[in-house]
N, C-alpha and C positions, 0 to 999 in steps of 0.2 A: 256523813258519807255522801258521795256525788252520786244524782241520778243518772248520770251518761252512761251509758252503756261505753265500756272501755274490752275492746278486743286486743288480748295482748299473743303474741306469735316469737316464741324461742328459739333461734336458730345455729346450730352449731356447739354447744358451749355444753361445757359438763358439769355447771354447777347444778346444782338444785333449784328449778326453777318456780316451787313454790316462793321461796324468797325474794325472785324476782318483782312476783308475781303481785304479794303485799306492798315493795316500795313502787313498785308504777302504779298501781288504783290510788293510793296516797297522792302520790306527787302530782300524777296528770290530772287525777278528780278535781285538785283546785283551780286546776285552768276553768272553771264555770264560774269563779268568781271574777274571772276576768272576761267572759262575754256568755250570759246564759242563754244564749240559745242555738248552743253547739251542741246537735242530734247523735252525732256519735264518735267516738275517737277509736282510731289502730295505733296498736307500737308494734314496731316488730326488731327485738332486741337478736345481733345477730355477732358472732364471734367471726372475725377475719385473721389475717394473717397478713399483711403485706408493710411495704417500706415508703415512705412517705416525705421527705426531709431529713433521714435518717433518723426519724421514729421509725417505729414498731407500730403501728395502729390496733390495736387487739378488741375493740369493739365499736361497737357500730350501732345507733338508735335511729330509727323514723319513725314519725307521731303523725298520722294523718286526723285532721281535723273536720267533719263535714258540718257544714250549717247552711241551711236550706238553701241546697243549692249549689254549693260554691265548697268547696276543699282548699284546706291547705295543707300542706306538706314540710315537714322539716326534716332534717339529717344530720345528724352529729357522728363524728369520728374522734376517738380518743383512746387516750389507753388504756382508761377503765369505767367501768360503767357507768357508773355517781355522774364524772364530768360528763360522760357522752346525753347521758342523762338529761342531766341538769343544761347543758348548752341547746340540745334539743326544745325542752319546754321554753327556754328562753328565748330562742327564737318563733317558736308557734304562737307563745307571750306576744312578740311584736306583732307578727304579723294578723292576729285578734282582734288587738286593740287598735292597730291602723282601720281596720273593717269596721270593726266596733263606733268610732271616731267616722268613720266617714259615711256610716248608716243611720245614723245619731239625728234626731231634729233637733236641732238649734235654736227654733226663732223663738221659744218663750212665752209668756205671758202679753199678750196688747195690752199697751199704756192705756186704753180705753178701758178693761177689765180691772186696770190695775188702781184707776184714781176714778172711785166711787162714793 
């Protein structure tokens, strides 16, 4: 189970939101294997209504991500939860590991430590 502290916020919808409630601390908890030192994550899963490319869009995810410092923010629309979901984390995925990757020291061991 992930230490992040994950704050999750239900909006509109009349499922039962325990259920929700188990697949996001699941899902989002393993974004800390993709960058561990994200202090705390928001979902806030929200029911819509509206027309879109002649969809229906019927749900709605944003996953804020904070790490010292710095947020990122994702937002998924789709017309059911799973995908909104899952395109959500997929994108907070990327944008992690670009941070991840670009916070990263690179230069390695010196050939002088290394041929002893």
């Amino acid at each position: 189970m992930s230490n992040i502290p994950i704050n999750v916020t239900v909006r509109h919808l009349n499922e039962p939101t325990s259920k929700f409630q188990a697949v996001i601390q699941d899902e989002v908890g393993k974004l800390e294997s993709y960058f561990n030192s994200i202090t705390d994550l928001a979902v806030v899963v929200e029911g819509i209504s509206k027309i879109a490319n002649g969809v229906e869009l019927k749900r709605k995810v944003d996953i804020t991500a904070s790490v010292k410092g710095n947020k990122f923010v994702a937002t998924a629309e789709e017309e059911n939860f799973g995908k909104a979901l899952d395109t959500a984390i997929a994108k907070i995925r990327v944008q992690l590991a670009k941070y991840h990757e670009k916070t990263s020291d690179h230069k390695g061991v010196p050939t002088s430590e290394v041929v002893k």
